[in-house]
N, C-alpha and C positions, 0 to 999 in steps of 0.2 A: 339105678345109679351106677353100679359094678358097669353094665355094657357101655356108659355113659363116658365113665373114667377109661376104660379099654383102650374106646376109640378114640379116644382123645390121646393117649399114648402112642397107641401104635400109626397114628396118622403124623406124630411130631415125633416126641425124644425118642421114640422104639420103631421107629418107620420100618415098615415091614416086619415088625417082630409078635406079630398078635400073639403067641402062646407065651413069650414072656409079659406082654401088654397084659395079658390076661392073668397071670398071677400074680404083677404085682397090684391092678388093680381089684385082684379078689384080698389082700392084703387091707390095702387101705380102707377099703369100705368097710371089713371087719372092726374097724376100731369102734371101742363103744360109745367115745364121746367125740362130735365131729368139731372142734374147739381145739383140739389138741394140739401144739405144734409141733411139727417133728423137723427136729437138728437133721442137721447136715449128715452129721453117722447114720442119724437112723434112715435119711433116704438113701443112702448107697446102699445101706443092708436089705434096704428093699431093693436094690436093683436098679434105682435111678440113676441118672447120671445128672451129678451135682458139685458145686462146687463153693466157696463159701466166697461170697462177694467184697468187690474190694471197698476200700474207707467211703469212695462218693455211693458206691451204689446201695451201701449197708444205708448208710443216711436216710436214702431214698425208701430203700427198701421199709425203713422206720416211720419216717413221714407219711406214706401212706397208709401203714398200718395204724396209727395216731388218726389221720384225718378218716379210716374206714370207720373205725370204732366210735369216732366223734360222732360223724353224721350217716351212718349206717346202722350199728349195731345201737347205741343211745336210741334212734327213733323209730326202731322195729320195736325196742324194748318200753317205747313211753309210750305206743299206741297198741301196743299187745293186748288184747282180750282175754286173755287167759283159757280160750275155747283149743290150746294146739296141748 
């Protein structure tokens, strides 16, 4: 996962920066619970470059996080086997 997040960093918001790519995604993957969300502070203290969205995109940004949960996480959760 860590090389997974790396590259995914260091090919967009860290373009050409792999050794920062790399610590901040050895960071994130350390968290214990991968649900967690992290505030706007807490991405810059990791080194992101972030900012905090305006009225329409907050919205958006909500509405999708509503419609994930609705039919993403509700239907992993109701066809779950309990085998993970």
């Amino acid at each position: 996962m860590q090389s997974f997040v790396q590259r995914v960093l260091a090919s967009r918001m860290l373009k050409g920066e792999h050794e920062k790519a790399r610590q901040i995604a050895e960071k994130l993957v350390s968290y214990k619970q991968q649900s967690i969300a992290i505030a706007t502070k807490d991405a810059t203290d990791l080194g992101l470059r972030v900012r905090e969205a305006s009225g329409e995109e907050a919205e958006l940004f909500w509405s999708f996080h509503r419609l994930w949960v609705e039919h993403i996480i509700e239907y992993v959760s109701s066809t779950a086997t309990g085998d993970c």
